[in-house]
C-alpha positions as CSV (number, residue, x, y, z in Angstrom):
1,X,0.0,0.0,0.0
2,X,1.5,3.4,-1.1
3,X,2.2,5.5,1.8
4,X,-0.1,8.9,1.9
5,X,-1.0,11.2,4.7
6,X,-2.1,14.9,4.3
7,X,-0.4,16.7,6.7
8,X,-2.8,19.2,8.8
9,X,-2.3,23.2,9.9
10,X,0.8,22.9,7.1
11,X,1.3,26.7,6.5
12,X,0.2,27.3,10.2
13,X,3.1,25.3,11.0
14,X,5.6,27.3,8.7
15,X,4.3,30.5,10.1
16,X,5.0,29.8,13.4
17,X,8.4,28.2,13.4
18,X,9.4,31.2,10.9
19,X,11.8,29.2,8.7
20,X,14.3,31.3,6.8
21,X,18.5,30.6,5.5
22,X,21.2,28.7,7.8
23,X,18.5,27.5,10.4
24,X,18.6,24.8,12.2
25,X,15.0,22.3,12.3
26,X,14.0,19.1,14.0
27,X,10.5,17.1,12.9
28,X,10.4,14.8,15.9
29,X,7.6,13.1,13.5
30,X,8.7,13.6,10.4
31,X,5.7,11.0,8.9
32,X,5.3,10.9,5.1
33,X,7.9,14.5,4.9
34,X,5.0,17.2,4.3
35,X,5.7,19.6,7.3
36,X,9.4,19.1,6.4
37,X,9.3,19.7,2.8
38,X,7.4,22.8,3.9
39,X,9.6,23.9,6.5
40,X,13.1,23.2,3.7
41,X,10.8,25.3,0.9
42,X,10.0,28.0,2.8
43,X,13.6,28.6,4.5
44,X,15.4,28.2,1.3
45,X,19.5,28.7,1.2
46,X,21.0,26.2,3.9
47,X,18.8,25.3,6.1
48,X,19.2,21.8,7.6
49,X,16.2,19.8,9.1
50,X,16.5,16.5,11.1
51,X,13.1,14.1,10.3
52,X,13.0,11.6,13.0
53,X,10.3,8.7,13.1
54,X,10.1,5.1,14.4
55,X,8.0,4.2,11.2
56,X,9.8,2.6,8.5
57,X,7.0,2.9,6.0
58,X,7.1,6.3,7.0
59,X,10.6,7.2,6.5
60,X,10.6,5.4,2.8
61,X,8.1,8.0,2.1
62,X,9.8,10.9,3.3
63,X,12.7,10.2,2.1
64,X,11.9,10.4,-1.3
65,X,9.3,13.3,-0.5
66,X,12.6,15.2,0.7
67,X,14.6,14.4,-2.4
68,X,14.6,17.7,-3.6
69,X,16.1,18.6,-0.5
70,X,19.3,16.3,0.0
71,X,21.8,17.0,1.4
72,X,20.0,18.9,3.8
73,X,17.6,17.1,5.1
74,X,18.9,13.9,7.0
75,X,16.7,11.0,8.1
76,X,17.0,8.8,11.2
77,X,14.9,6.2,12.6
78,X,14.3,6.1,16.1
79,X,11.6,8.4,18.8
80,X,11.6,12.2,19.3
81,X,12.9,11.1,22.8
82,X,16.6,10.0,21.0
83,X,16.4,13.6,19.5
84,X,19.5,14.6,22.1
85,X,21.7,11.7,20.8
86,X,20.6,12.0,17.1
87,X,21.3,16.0,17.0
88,X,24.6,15.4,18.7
89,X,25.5,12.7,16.2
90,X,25.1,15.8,13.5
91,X,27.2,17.9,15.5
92,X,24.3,19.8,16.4
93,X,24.2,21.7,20.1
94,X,21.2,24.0,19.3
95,X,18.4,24.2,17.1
96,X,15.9,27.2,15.5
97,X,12.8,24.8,15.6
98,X,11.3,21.5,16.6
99,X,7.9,20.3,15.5
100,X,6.2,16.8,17.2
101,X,3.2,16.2,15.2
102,X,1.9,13.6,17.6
103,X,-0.7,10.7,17.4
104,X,-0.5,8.2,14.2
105,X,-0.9,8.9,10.2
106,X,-3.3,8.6,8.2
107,X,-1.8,5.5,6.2
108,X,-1.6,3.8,9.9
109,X,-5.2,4.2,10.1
110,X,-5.7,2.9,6.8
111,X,-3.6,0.1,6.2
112,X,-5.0,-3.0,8.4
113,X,-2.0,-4.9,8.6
114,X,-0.7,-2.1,10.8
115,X,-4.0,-3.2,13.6
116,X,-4.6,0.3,14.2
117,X,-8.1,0.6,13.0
118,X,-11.2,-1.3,14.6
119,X,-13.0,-0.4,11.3
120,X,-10.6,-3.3,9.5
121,X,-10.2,-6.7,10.5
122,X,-6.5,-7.2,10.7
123,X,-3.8,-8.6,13.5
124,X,-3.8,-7.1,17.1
125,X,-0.6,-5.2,16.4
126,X,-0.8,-1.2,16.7
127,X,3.3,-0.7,17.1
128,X,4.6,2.3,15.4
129,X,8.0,0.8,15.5
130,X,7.9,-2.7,14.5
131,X,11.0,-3.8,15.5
132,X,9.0,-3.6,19.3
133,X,8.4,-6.9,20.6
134,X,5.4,-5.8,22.7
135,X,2.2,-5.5,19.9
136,X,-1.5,-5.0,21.2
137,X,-2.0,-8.6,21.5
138,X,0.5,-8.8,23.5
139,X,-0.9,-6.5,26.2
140,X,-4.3,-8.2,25.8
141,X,-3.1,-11.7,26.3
142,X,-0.7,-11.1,29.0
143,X,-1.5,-7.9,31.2
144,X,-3.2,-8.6,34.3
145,X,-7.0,-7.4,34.9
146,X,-6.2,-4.4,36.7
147,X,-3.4,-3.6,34.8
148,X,-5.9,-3.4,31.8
149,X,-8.1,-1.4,34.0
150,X,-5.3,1.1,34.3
151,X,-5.2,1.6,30.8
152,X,-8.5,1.7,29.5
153,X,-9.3,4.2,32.0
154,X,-6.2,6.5,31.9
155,X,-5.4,6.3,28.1
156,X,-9.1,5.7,27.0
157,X,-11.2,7.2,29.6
158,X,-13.3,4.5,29.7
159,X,-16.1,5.0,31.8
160,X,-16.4,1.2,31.7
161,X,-12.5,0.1,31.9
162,X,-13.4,-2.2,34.2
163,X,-16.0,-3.9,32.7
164,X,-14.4,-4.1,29.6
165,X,-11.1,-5.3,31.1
166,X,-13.2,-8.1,33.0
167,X,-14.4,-9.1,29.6
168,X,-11.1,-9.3,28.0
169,X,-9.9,-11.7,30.5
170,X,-12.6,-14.1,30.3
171,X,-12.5,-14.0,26.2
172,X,-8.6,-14.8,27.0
173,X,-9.2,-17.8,28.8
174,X,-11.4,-19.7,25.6
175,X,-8.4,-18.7,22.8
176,X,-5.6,-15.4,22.8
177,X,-6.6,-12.5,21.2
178,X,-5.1,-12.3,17.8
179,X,-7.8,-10.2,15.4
180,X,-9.3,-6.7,15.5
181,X,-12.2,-7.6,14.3
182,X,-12.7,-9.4,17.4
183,X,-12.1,-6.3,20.0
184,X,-14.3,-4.4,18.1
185,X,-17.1,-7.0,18.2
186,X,-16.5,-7.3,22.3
187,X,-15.8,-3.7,23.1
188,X,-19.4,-3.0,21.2
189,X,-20.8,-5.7,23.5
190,X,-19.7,-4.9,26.5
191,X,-20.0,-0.8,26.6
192,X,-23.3,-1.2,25.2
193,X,-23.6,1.9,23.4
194,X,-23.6,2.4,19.3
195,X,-21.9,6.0,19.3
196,X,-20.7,8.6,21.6
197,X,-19.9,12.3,20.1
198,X,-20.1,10.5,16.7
199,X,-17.8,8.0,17.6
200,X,-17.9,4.6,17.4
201,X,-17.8,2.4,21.2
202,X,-14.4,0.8,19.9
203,X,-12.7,4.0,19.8
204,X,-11.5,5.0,23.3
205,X,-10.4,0.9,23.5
206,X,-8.1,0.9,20.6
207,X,-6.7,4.3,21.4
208,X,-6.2,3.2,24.5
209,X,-4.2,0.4,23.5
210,X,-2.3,1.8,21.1
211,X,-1.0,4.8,23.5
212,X,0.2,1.7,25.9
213,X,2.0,-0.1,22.9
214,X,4.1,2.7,22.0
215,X,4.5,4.4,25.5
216,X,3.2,7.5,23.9
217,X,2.8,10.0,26.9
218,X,6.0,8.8,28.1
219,X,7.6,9.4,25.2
220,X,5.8,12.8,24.9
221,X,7.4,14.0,28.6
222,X,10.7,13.0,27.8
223,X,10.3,14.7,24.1
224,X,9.2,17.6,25.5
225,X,12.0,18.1,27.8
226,X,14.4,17.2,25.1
227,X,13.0,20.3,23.0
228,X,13.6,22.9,25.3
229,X,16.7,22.0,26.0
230,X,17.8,21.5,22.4
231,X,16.5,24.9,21.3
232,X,18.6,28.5,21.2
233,X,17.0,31.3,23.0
234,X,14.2,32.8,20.3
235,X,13.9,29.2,19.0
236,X,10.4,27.3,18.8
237,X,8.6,24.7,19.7
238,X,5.5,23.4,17.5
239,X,3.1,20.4,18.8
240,X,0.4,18.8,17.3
241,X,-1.5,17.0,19.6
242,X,-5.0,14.9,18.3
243,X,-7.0,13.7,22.0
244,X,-7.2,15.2,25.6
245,X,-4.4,13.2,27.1
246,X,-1.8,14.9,25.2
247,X,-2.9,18.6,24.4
248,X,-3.4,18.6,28.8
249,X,-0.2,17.3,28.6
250,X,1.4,20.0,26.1
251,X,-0.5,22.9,27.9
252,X,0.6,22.1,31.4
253,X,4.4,21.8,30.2
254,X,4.2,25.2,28.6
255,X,2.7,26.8,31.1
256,X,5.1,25.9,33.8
257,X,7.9,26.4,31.6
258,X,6.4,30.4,31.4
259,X,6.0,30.5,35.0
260,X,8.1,33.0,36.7
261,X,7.2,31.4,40.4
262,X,6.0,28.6,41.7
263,X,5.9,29.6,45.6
264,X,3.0,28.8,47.7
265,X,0.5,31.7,47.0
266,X,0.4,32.3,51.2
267,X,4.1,33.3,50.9
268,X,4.3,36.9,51.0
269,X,7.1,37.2,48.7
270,X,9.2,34.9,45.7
271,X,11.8,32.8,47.5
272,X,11.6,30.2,44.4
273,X,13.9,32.3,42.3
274,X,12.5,30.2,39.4
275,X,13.7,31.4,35.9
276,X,11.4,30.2,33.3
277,X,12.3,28.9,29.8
278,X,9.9,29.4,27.5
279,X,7.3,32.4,26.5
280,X,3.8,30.9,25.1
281,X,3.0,32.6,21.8
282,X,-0.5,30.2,21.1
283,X,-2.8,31.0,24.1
284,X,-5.5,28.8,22.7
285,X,-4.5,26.3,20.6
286,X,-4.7,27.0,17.0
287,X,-7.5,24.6,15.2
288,X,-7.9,23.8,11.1
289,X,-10.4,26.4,9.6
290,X,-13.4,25.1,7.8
291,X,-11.8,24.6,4.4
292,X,-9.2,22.1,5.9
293,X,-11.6,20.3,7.9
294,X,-13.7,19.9,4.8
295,X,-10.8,19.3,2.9
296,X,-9.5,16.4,5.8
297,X,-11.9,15.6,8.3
298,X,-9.0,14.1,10.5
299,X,-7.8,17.9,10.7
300,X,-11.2,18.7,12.9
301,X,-9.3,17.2,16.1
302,X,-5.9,18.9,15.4
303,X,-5.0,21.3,18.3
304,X,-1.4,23.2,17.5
305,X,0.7,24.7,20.5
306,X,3.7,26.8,19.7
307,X,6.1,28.4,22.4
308,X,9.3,30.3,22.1
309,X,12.5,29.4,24.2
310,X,13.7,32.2,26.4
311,X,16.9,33.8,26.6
312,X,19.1,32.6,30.2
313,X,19.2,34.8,32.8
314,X,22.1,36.9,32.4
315,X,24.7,35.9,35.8
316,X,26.0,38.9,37.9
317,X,28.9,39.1,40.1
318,X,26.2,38.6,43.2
319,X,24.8,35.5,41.8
C-alpha cells in the first residue's frame, strides 16, 4: 500500500516556526515529509532539518518526498525522545525549531496490517516501530485485569474500563486474542452503546491500547524536555496533539515552563527564584479552519501549541 498522509495546519506550521536561511530544524515526527518539505521550501539557502520517526514505511516516504532537499535534510529512525543523541550525532548543540506532530498517520489508520483501525479486520498489532516486541495482543493476552483497567481508564477514559477489562480476561481464557475484528465486536458488546460524540464504542479501547504499545505520553514528557533543552534562546517549539491526554499534557508543560514562580501563594514574597524557559506565543491552541476540515476531516481534532525558548538569565557578580 503506497504511503499517503495529508499533513494538517501545514502553512500554520511554517508561520509559526518562521523558517528562513542557515536554520537549524527538528520534525520529531517527520511522517510521510509534508511539514518538512514545507519547512526546507519556505527557508530556502541552507537550512538543515533532522526528520526523525520510528516508522519505517514512514521514513521510505519521506525520504523520497525530501529528495529535492538532499543534502540537507537527513533521516533517522528512532523516537523524538533520542532527539538529544541523534542532534549530537550531526554535531548539532542547538536548534531554531522543533515540531512533534503527535498521534499516528493517516496510512496507519488505513492500512490494516498495521491493527490500528477497529473499522478493519486485521492482527492485534498497533506498534509504530515494528522492531518492538510488545504488539497489542500482546498486552491483551498477558497484562493482568487491573493492569488493563489502568489503561483503558487513563489512556481511554473509559467509563467502563473495568468492565471491559473483566471481559477481555474471560474472552482470553477460551483462545488469545489475535484479530481486531474481534475487540471491536467485544468492546461494542460490552459498553453497550452504538456512538458517543459521533464516535464509534471501539474508539477510546483501541486508542487506549495503542498509546500503551508505543508508551506515547512517556515518550511525549521526555520529548518535551528534550525540545527545550535543544533549542537556542528565540527558538520554537510546534506540537500537534490529536486527543485530551496529550494537548493537557502539552498545555501544562508550557505553562510551567512560562511561569516566573511557583511559591506557595500564602508566601508573602518569591523565594523560588525560578527562571522560566519558554514564553507561550498560542494562548488557545490553534485549530484547522473550515476549508481544511472539509478538505480532511481528521484535521477537525488537530489542536497546535507553539512556544518560544527564552533567553538565560544573564549571571551577575552577586549570583
Amino acid at each position: 500500500m503506497t504511503f499517503s498522509h495529508q499533513p494538517v495546519l501545514l502553512s500554520q506550521v511554517v508561520e509559526w516556526l518562521n523558517p528562513a536561511a542557515g536554520r537549524r530544524f527538528i520534525d520529531g515526527t517527520v511522517g510521510g515529509g509534508g511539514h518538512a518539505a514545507a519547512v526546507l521550501a519556505a527557508a530556502s539557502a541552507d537550512a538543515e532539518l533532522l526528520g526523525i520517526d520510528r516508522d519505517d514505511a514512514a521514513l521510505a516516504a519521506a525520504k523520497e518526498k525530501l529528495a529535492p532537499f538532499a543534502p540537507r535534510a537527513r533521516l533517522v529512525r528512532g523516537s523524538y525522545s533520542q532527539m538529544t543523541d541523534f542532534a549530537a550525532e550531526m554535531g548539532w548543540q542547538s536548534v531554531d525549531g522543533i515540531l512533534l506532530d503527535l498521534g499516528i498517520s493517516s496510512h496507519q489508520i488505513d492500512t490494516p496490517d498495521r491493527g490500528f483501525a477497529h473499522r478493519f479486520d486485521g492482527p492485534l498489532d498497533m506498534r509504530m516501530d515494528r522492531r518492538s516486541p510488545t504488539t497489542a495482543a500482546t498486552l491483551l493476552n498477558k497484562s493482568t485485569l487491573d493492569e488493563l483497567t489502568r489503561i483503558f481508564r487513563e489512556y481511554g477514559e473509559e467509563p467502563k474500563a473495568h468492565r471491559l477489562a473483566q471481559a477481555i480476561v474471560a474472552r482470553r481464557l477460551e483462545r488469545p486474542w489475535e484479530r481486531t475484528g474481534e475487540l471491536a465486536e467485544l468492546a461494542q458488546k460490552v459498553l453497550g452503546r452504538p456512538f458517543e460524540r459521533g464516535l464509534p464504542a471501539a474508539t477510546k479501547c483501541f486508542q487506549a491500547l495503542r498509546i500503551a504499545v508505543n508508551r506515547e505520553l512517556e515518550e511525549l514528557e521526555s520529548g518535551l524536555a528534550q525540545a527545550v533543552a535543544l533549542l537556542r534562546p528565540g527558538g520554537r517549539l510546534a506540537v500537534i496533539s490529536f486527543h485530551s491526554l496529550e494537548d493537557r499534557r502539552v498545555k501544562h508543560f508550557f505553562r510551567d515552563e512560562a511561569l516566573t514562580c511557583v511559591c506557595p501563594p500564602d508566601f508573602p514574597m518569591c523565594v523560588c527564584k525560578k527562571q522560566p524557559r519558554l514564553k507561550v506565543l498560542t494562548k488557545h491552541p490553534v485549530d484547522a479552519d473550515e476549508a481544511e476540515v472539509g478538505a480532511n476531516r481528521r484535521s477537525a481534532c488537530a489542536h497546535l501549541r507553539v512556544a518560544e525558548k527564552l533567553p538565560s538569565p544573564v549571571k551577575t557578580d552577586s549570583q
